[in-house]
C-alpha positions as CSV (number, residue, x, y, z in Angstrom):
1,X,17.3,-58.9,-31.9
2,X,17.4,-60.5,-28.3
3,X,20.5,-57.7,-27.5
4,X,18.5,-55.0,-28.5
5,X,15.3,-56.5,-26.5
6,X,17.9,-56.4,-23.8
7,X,19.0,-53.1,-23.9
8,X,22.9,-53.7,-25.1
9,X,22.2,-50.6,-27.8
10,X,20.0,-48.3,-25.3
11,X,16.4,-48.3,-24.4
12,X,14.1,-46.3,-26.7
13,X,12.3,-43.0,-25.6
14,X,9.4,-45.2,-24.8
15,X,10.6,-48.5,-23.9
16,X,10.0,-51.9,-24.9
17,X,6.7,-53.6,-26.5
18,X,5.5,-56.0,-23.9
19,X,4.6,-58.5,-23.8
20,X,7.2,-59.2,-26.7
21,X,10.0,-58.3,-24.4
22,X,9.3,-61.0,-21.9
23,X,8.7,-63.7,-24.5
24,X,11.9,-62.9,-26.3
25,X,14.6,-62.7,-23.4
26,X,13.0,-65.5,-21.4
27,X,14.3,-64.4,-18.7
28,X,18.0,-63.0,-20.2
29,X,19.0,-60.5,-18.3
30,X,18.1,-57.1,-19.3
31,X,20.9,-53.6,-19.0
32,X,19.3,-50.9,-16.9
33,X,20.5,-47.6,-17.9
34,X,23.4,-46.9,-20.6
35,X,25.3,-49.7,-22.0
36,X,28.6,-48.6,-22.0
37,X,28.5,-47.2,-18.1
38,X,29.4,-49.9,-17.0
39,X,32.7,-50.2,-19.3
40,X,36.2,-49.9,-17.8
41,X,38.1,-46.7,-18.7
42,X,40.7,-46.5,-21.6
43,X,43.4,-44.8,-21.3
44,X,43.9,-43.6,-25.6
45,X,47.1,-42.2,-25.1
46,X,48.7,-45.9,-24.0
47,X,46.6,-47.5,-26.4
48,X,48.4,-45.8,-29.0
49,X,51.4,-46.7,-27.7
50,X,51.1,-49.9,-27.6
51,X,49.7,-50.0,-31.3
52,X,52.1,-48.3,-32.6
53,X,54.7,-50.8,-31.2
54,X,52.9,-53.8,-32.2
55,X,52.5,-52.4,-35.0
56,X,55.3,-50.1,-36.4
57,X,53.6,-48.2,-38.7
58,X,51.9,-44.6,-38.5
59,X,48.6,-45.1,-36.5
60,X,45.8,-42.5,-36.6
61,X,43.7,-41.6,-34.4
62,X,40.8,-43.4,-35.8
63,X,42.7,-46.4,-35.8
64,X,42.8,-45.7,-31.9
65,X,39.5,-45.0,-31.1
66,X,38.6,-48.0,-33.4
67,X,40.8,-50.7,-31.4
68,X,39.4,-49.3,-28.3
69,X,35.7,-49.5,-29.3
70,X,36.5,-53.1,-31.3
71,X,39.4,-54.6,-29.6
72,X,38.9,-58.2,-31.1
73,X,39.0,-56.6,-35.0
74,X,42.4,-56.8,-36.6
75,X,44.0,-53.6,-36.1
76,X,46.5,-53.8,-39.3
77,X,45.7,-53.8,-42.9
78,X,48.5,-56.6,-43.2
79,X,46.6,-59.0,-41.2
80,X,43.3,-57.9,-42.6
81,X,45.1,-59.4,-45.9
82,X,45.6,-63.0,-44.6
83,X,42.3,-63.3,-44.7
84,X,40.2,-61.1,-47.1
85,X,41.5,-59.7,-50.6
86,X,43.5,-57.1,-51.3
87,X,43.2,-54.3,-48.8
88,X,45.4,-51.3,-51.0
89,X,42.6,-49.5,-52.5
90,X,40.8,-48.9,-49.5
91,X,41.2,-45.1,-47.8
């Protein structure tokens, strides 16, 4: 709640309630404009490079534009398995 009070997912069409806002950063600071402006390009193309060679399996696009917009998420369904159930059933 305090992110979106912040702005990390955009600023509704007409702003904030205040004085909620205020109470609930406390003085956090707050994004002005769009969130992800101030993100570093990404170059796809040697992202899936270097997936695919980390990997070594066929990587699809979605798999690209997912480790670029959630780099810390395991990008393989074999080390998705050393931790949650069996990932073969899933598209």
């Amino acid at each position: 709640m305090v992110e979106f009070l912040q702005g990390m997912l955009g600023t509704p069409t007409n702003g904030f309630p205040e004085p909620l806002r205020t109470r609930a950063l406390q003085g956090k600071p707050v994004v002005e404009g769009r969130p992800g402006a101030t993100l570093a390009p990404v170059n796809l193309v040697t992202l899936e490079g270097s997936l695919r060679d980390k990997h070594g399996h066929t990587i699809s696009y979605r798999d690209v534009l997912s480790a670029a917009m959630y780099p810390k998420v395991p990008r393989s369904p074999s080390r998705c398995a050393g931790y949650l159930s069996s990932v073969q059933l899933l598209p």
